[in-house]
N, C-alpha and C positions, 0 to 999 in steps of 0.2 A: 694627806697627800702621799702617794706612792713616793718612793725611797728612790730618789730621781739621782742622776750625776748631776756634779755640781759646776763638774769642767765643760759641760755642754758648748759652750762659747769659743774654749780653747779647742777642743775637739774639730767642731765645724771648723774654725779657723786653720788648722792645718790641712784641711783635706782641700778648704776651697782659698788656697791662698791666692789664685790666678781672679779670682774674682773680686775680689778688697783690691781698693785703690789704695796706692802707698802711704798719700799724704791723705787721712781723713780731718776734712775741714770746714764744711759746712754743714748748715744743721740736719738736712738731710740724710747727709752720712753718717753724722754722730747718731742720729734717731735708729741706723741700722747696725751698724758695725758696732756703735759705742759700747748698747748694752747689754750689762752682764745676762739680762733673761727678756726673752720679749715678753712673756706672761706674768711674770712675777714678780715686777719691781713694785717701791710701794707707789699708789696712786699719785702723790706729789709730785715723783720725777717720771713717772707716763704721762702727764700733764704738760711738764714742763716739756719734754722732747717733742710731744706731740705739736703743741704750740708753735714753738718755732719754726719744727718742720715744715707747718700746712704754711706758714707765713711765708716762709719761704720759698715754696713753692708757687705758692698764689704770686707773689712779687714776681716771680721770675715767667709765670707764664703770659701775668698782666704787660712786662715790658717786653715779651719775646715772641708775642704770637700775635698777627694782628686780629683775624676772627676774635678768639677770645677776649682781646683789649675791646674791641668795639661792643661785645657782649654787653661785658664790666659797665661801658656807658651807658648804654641803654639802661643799665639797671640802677644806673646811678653809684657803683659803688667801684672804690678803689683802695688799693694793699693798706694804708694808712687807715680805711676804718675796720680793719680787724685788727683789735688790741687783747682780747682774750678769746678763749675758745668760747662763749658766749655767742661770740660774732659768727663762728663759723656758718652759721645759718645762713648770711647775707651772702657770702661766696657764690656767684651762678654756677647754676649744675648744667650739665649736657644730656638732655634724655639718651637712653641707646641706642635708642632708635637713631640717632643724628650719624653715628657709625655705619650707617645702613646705609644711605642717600649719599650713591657714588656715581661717578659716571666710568664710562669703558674705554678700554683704548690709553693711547698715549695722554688723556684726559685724567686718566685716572692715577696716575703718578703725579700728575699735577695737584690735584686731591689731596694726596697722601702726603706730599712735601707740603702744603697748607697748614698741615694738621696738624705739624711738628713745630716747637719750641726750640728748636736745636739750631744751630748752625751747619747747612745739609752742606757732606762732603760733594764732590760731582758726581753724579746719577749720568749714566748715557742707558738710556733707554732704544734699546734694540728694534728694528724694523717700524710699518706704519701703522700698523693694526695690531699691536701687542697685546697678549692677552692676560687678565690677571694674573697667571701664575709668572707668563714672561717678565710683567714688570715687576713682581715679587722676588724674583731673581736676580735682577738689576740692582734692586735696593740693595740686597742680600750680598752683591758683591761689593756695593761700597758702604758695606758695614751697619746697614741697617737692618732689622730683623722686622720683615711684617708677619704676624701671626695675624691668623683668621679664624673665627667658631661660626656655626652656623644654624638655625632655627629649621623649624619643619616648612619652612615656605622657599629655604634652600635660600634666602636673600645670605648676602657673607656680611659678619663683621668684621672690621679690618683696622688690627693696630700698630700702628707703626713705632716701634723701639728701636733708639741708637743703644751704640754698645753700653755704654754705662747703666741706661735704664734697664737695660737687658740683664745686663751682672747683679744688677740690686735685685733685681725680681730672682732671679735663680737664687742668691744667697740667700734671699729672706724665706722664699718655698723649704730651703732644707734649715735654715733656721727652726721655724714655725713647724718644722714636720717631726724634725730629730730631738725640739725641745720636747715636745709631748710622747716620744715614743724613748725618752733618754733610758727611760728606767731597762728596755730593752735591747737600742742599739749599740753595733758591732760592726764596725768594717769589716771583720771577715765574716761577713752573711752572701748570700746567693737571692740577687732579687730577679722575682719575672713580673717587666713590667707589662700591664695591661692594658696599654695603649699601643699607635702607632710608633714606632722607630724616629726618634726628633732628628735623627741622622738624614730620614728623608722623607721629610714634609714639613711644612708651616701651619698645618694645624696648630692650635692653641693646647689643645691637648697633651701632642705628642713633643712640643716643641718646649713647655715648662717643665718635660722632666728630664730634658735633658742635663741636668746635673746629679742624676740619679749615678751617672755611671761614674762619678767623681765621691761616689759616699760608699757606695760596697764594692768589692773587689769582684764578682760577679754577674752581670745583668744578661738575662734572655728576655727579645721581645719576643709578643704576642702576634702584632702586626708591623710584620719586615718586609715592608714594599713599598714605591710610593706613593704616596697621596697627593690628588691635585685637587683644585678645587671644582674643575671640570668631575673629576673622579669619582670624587665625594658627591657632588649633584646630583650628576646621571643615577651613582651605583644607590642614593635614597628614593631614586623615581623620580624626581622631577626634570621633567625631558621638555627639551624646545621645536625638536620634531622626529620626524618617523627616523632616521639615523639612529637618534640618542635613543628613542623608546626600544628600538631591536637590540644595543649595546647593553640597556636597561634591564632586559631579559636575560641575556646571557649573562650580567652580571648577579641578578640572582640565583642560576645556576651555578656559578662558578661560587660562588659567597657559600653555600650551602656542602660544598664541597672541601672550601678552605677553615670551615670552622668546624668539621669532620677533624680535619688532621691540627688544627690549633688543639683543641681538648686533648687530641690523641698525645700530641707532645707535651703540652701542659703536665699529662699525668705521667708519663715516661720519664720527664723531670722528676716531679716529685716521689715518683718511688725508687730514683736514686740519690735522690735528698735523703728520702728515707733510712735509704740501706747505707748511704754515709755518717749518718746523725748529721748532717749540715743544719745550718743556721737559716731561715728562709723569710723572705718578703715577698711579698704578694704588692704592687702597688699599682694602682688605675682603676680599671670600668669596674662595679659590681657587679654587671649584667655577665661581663664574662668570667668571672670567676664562680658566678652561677650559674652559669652552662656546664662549667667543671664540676659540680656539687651533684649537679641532675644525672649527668653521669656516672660520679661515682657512685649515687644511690641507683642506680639501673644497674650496675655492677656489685651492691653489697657490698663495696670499699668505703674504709675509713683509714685515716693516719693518726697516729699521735704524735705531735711538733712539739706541744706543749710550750714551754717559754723560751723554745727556739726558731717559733714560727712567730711571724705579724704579719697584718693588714691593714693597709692604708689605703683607702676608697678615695675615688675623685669625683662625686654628685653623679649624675644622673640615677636614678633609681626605678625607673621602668624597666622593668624585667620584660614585657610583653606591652603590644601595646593598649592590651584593657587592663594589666595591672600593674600596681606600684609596692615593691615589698620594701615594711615597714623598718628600718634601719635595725631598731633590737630584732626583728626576725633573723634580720640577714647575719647577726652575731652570734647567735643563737646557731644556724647552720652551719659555720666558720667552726664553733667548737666542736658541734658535734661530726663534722668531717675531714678538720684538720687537729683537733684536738688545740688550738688556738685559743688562749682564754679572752675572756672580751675586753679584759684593758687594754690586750694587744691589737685588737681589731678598731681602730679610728677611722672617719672620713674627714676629709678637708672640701672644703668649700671656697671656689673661687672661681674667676671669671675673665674672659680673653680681657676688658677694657680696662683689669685694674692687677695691683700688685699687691692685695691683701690675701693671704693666707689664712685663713679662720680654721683651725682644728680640734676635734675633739677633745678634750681631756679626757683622761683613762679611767677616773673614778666617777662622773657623772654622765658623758658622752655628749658633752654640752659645748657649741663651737666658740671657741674664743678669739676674740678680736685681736689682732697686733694693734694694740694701737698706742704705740711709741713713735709710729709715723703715719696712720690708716686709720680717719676719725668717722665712726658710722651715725646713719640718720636714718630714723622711717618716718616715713612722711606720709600725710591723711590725703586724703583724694584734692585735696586743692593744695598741694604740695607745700604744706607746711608741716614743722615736725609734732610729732606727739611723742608723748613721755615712754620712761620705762616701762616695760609690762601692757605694751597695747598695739597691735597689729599696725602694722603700714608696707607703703611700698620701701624697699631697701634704697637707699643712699647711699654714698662717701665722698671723703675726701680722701684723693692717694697721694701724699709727699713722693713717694719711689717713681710716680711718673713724670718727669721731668721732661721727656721729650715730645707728649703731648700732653693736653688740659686733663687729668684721672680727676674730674672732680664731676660724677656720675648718679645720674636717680636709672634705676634696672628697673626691670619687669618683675622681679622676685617677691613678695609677701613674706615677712618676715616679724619676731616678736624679739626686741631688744633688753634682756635685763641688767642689771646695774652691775648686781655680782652673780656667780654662778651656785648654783644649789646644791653642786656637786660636788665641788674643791674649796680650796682656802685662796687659789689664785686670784691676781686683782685686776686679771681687766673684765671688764664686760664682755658678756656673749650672746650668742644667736641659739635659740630654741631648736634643736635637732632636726626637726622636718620641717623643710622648708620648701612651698610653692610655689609655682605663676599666678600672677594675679589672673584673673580672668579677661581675657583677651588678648592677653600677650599669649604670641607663638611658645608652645614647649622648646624650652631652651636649656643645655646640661652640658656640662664636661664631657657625661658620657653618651646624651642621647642621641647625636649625631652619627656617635658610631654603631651605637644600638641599630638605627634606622638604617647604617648603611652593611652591616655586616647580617642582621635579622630578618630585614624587609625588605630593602631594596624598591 
């Protein structure tokens, strides 16, 4: 194993003090805040927190939700018969597709306060035909956060977080990012993130890293504008009539023009990175940071960062849309354009419906589970689980989502192993390239904005 800090915990804990709750006291918390590593404890006490956490969760959404409790019935099972993690199996899962199947209008808040486990503050929902982003607003001002990601058919998913779920998921992303990247980080670095601005949108994207600008002293976005979901629709193509098709057009003209001058600053950054010696992070879309590569190789520019530069990727991995480049490629061009070496260069893997963090480790590039609260399943086409080392659809359970059911089967294809091939760390993880099953919509952190910043 790389020659990690050992203070990683204390680290995080001072920069994100606003997001720990004073009194940590359920097992929930204790599974996030308590421990000293999320990767590295030994398996006995990953077990142990994990346990409790799901138990806890499952108990609280079994007496706090009624959809979900009704589920439970139907399936015959309640909090009492999960006694080890054995059981987790029995727990009912929510396809994603269930996130999808909304209605519009002031219906659609109705929806969304369904969904939640929480005790909802008062929501006043504005005018009579509000539109999603309106009532996404509404929530937003009475402290709830709905992020949304969205597939090639432009349908949205939609998840709604109160504050506390909100804060456990931000903690746990720079947890889960800064324990794997410990051997290299540095609050005084200069990051440009490569996503939307979480300042302004509800994209899922742009909206998880907002706690980026709480870890380096630093941050330039890529995409500083907002994003609506109307925005995002239109500017992928998918239009409802002659209107939206003409905005649709100009929006690929205009798109074509602002990622002219994204590159153009991207690399005006970096070659005063350069001429500083700063410390730098790269973290979001692949695809745009390999627009910046394509360029510099049009220019016969390279940099050398060396072990002052990293990369943190967020999935999607369509470069174009007939090709997918291979994650070691993409590492591969990283050193050879930033002089980056590949322990520094990770992807993290995750998704708007849950609050697990899966990232690479530095010495094998192999995604590792938190699962001190985030217990994963794949499952065979008749949705029961198969063992270590054998493809299926991805599962979990999320302890961190507490103000909806995160107890999830995805569209993803995934290969689960016991321990990793790479490291000496002890949780389990996910095999580096990871698919759509075949017939789910192409679906990514980053492909959305590929599709809307590329295609249009």
């Amino acid at each position: 194993m790389l020659n990690v800090q050992k203070n990683v915990k204390e680290i995080v804990d001072k920069r994100l003090s606003n997001y720990i709750p004073s009194s940590i006291s359920s097992p929930v918390e204790k599974a996030l805040y308590e421990v000293e590593s999320i990767f590295a404890l030994p398996k006995e006490k990953l077990d142990e927190y994990r346990l409790n956490a799901i138990k806890y969760a499952f108990y609280h959404h079994y007496n706090n939700n009624k959809f979900y409790r009704q589920l439970c019935k139907e399936k015959n099972v309640k909090p009492d018969d999960i006694k080890s993690i054995n059981d987790f199996h029995k727990i009912p899962l929510l396809p994603h597709r269930f996130f999808k199947d909304y209605p519009s209008g002031r219906q659609f808040a109705v929806w969304l306060a369904n969904l939640m486990s929480v005790d909802l503050p008062k929501i006043v929902i504005e005018g009579k035909n509000p539109s999603y982003d309106d009532v996404i607003e509404d929530f937003q001002k009475a402290g709830i956060t709905v992020c949304y990601s969205s597939g090639t058919t432009g349908k949205f998913t939609f998840i709604p977080r109160d504050e506390k779920t909100y804060k456990m998921g931000q903690y746990a992303i720079a947890r889960c990012g800064i324990e794997m990247l410990s051997h290299w980080y540095d609050y005084n670095s200069n990051a440009y993130l490569l996503f939307p601005n979480p300042k302004k949108t509800n994209i899922y994207v742009g909206k998880v890293t907002n706690v980026l600008f709480d870890l380096v002293k630093n941050v330039n976005v890529a995409i500083d504008r907002k994003i609506t979901t109307d925005l995002l629709r239109i500017a992928m193509g998918i239009t409802m009539n002659f209107k939206e098709k003409m905005m649709s057009k100009l929006a690929r003209k205009m798109n074509k023009k602002m990622n002219e001058n994204m590159v153009k600053n991207i690399i005006k950054w970096l070659d005063e990175m350069d001429r500083k010696k700063e410390r730098i992070l790269f973290a979001g879309a692949p695809f745009i940071l390999n627009m910046v590569m394509e360029r510099l190789d049009e220019e016969g520019k390279t940099y050398d960062f060396g072990e002052r530069g990293a990369v943190l990727t967020g999935g999607g991995w369509k470069i174009y849309e007939d090709k997918r480049m291979p994650v070691e490629e993409f590492r591969k061009k990283v050193q050879e354009f930033f002089g980056i070496p590949s322990q520094n260069c990770l992807d993290l893997y995750a998704m708007v419906e849950g609050n697990g963090f899966m990232v690479h480790c530095p010495e094998g590039h192999y995604l590792h589970v938190p699962t001190t609260y985030f217990h994963p399943m794949v499952l065979d086409e008749n949705g029961e689980p198969v063992g270590y080392g054998e493809e299926g659809r991805f599962a979990f359970l999320d302890a961190l989502a507490l103000s909806y059911p995160g107890f999830i089967m995805t569209g993803d294809k995934v290969k689960l192993l016991e321990e990793c091939p790479g490291c000496d760390r002890t949780t389990p993880v996910l095999e580096p390239e990871i698919e759509r099953i075949r017939g789910e919509e192409i679906r990514g952190c980053a492909e959305e904005m590929r599709r809307m910043l590329i295609e249009g």
